[in-house]
N, C-alpha and C positions, 0 to 999 in steps of 0.2 A: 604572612609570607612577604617576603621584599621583590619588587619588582627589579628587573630585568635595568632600569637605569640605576637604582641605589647599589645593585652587586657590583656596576661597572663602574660608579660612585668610592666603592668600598676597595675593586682591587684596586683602581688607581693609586687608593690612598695607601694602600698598604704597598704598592712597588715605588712609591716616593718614600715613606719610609725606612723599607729594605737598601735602596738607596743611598741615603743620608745614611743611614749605618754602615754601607762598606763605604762610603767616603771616609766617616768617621774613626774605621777602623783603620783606614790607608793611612789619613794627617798624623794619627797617634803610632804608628807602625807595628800594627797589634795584628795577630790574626786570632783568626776563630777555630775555636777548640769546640769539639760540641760535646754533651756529656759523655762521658766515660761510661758509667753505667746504660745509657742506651747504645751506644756500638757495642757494649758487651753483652745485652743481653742474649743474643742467640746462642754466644759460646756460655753462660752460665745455665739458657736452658738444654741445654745438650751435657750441664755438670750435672743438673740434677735428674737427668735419665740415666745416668751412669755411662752416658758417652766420652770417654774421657779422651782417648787419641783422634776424635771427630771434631771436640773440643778446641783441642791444638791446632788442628788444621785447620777450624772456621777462623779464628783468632788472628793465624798468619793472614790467614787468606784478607780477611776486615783490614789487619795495622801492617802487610804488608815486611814481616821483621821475621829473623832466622829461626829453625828450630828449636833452638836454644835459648832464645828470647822469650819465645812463643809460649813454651813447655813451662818457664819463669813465672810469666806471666799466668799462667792458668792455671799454674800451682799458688798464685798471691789470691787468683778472684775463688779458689778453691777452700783456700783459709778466709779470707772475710767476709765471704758470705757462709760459712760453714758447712761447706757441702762434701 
C-alpha cells in the first residue's frame, strides 16, 4: 500500500499533467470531445430494456438537442448497436 506522501506525490503529478493538457489543448485551439459511446451508454442501456421514449429523453437531457435531433440520434445508436 502507498503511503499517505507518494498519493499526495502521485495526485500532484497527475493535476500538472491534467494541466499541461488543457494548456495544450488551448495553444492548438482544440477542445475536448469525450467518448461518444460512454455519454451514451445510459441512453443505449435503457435501448436494451425496451425503454425507448426514456431513451430519447435521457439523450436530450445528456447532448442538450431538440426532439427531433434527439429521436435521430437514438434511432442511429439503435441501428449500430442493433438493438
Amino acid at each position: 500500500m502507498q503511503s499517505r506522501d507518494e498519493i499526495a506525490d502521485l495526485r500532484q503529478r497527475v493535476s500538472h499533467l491534467e494541466a499541461l493538457v488543457a494548456s495544450l489543448y488551448k495553444q492548438l485551439n482544440l477542445t475536448y470531445i469525450p467518448d461518444v459511446d460512454t455519454l451514451n451508454q445510459p441512453v443505449i442501456d435503457l435501448l436494451r430494456q425496451d425503454r425507448y421514449m426514456e431513451a430519447i429523453k435521457r439523450y436530450r437531457d445528456i447532448h442538450g438537442v431538440s426532439l427531433a435531433i434527439g429521436t435521430e440520434a437514438v434511432n442511429q445508436l439503435k441501428a449500430t448497436h442493433k438493438l
